[in-house]
C-alpha positions, -999 to 999 in steps of 0.1 A, spaced: 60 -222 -18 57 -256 -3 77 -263 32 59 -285 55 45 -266 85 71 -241 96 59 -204 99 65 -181 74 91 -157 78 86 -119 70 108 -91 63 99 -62 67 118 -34 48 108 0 54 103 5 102 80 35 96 44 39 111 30 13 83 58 -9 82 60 -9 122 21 -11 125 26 -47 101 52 -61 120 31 -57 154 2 -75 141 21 -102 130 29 -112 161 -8 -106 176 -27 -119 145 -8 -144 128 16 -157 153 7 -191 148 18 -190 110 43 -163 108 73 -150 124 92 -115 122 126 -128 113 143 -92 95 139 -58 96 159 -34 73 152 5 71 178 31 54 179 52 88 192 20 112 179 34 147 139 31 130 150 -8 128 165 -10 162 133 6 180 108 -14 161 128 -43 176 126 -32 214 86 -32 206 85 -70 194 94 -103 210 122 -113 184 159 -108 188 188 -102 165 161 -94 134 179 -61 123 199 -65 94 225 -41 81 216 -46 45 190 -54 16 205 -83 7 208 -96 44 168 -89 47 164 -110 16 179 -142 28 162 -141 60 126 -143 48 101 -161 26 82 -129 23 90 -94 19 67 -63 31 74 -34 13 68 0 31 92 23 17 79 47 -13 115 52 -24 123 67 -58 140 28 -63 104 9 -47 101 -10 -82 138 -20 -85 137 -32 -49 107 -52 -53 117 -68 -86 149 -79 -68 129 -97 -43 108 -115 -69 140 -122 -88 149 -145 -54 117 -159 -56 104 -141 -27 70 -133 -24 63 -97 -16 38 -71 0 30 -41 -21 22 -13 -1 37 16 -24 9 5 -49 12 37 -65 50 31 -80 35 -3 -98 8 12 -123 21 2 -149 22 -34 -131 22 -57 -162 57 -62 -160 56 -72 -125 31 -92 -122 47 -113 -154 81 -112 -135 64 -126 -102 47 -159 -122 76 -161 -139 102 -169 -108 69 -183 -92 67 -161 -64 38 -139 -52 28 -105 -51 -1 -90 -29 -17 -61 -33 -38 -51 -5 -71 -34 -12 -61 -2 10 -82 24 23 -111 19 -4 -142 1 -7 -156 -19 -39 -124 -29 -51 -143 -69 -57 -172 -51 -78 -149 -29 -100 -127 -60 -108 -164 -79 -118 -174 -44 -137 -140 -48 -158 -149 -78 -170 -180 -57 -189 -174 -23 -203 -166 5 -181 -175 37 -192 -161 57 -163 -146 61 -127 -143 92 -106 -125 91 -72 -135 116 -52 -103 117 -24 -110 142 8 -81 146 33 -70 169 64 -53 205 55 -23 187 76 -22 158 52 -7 172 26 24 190 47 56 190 29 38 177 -2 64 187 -34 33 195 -58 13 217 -30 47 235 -25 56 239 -63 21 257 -67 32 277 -34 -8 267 -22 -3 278 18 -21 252 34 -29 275 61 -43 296 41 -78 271 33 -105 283 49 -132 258 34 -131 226 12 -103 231 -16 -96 212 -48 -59 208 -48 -60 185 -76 -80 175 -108 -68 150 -134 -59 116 -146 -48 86 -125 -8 87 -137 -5 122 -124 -23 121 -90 -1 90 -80 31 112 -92 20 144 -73 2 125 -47 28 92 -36 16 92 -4 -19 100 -2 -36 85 -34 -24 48 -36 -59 39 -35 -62 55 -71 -35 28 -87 -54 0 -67 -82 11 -86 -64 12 -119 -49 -22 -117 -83 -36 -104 -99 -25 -134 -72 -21 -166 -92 12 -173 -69 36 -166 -80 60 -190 -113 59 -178 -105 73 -145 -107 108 -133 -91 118 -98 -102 147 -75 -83 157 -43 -91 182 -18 -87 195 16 -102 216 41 -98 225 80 -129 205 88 -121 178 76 -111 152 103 -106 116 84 -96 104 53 -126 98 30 -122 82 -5 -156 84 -29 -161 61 -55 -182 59 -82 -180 32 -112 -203 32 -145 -200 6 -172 -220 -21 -189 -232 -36 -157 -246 -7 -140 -237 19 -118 -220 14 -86 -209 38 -55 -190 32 -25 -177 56 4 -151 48 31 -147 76 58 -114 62 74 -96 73 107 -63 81 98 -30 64 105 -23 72 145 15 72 132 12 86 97 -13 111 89 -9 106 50 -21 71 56 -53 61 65 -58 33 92 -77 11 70 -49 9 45 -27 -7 76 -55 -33 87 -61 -45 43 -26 -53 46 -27 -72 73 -60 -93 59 -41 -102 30 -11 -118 48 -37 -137 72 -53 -149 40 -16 -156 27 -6 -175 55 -34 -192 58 -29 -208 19 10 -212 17 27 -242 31 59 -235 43 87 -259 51 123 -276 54 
């Protein structure tokens, strides 16, 4: 994308607590390079108040395809049962887009090939978890294994379908709980809003089948912590985040919010937009 020295402009499609939270910060940490110029969410009145909180007018659109040919780039923060289709219609108009349902794009080969191929871009923010630089160096060794050790609040996982098929009464734990044991593939199917981190992980390193997922909960917990530990050819590496969650969305952590927002500083401060 090459354009002169206009400001990028972002679409945000999905005016929820992360996709509200990103449009915000545009406008206090990239104003200078960016601009908020669409907003599209399914339920129209989340659009219409995340306007009244930003200093752009006439942004909602009515439609998809409206959001589309008002930006340049596309934030994605929807985790609809359609999040691939969506996103590989954005690519297909040579937009460049902003993962944040990492967990729908495991299987990311495709994707990523479709992105070069129209020449557009597609970020993926490192989220709530730390080391994600020294597992992509580890994978160009030999990894052996990686264990992801997840710890969340009991209210985290409210109205979670898997919790609920297993009838597990939340308010029933009493002390730290494994809800969840297993490969990669199934805790981002059971898991779609609390264990994106795990397919960040999994594209980072191509080792899917090295990677084993542990989730649990318990009443004292009070942040969102994600262990990692990595062993392979190069060593042995660990690395713990103990992350404040989302004020908005208590499935989220905070940090996840603020990666995303790094990457589209770095993003706007490489692309060249213009006329």
């Amino acid at each position: 994308m090459d354009r002169g020295k206009s400001k990028v402009r972002v679409g945000i499609l999905g005016c929820g607590a992360i996709g509200s939270r990103i449009a915000r910060s545009i406008k206090r940490e990239c104003g200078d390079k960016a601009t908020v110029t669409a907003l599209f969410d399914i339920n129209p009145a989340k659009s219409k108040d995340l306007q009244k909180h930003l200093p752009y007018k006439n942004i909602v659109k009515r439609s998809y395809p409206q959001l589309l040919d008002s930006c340049d780039l596309m934030v994605e923060a929807v985790n609809a049962p359609d999040t691939r289709a969506i996103v590989r219609r954005a690519l297909s108009a040579k937009k460049d887009v902003l993962v944040m349902s990492v967990g729908k794009f495991l299987d990311g080969g495709s994707i990523v090939k479709m992105a070069y191929k129209q020449g557009a871009r597609l970020l993926i923010p490192s989220g709530a978890v730390a080391g994600i630089d020294a597992v992509k160096a580890a994978a160009l060794g030999r990894i052996e294994r990686i264990t992801l050790t997840t710890r969340k609040p009991v209210y985290g996982f409210n109205d979670n379908a898997y919790v609920q098929k297993r009838r597990i009464n939340l308010s029933q734990i009493k002390k730290e709980t494994v809800l969840f044991e297993g490969g990669v593939r199934e805790a981002v199917q059971c898991f779609p809003q609390n264990i994106n981190v795990a397919a960040t992980i999994a594209l980072a390193c191509g080792a899917r089948d090295k990677m084993r997922i542990r989730i649990s909960t318990s009443p004292e917990f009070k942040v969102n912590s994600h262990e990692l530990e990595v062993i392979g050819a190069f060593g042995r590496m660990s690395a713990k985040t103990e992350n404040v969650v989302c004020p908005d969305n208590p499935k989220t952590s905070f940090l996840a919010v603020l990666s995303a927002v790094q990457a589209l500083k770095q993003y706007f401060q490489e692309v060249k937009i213009g006329t």
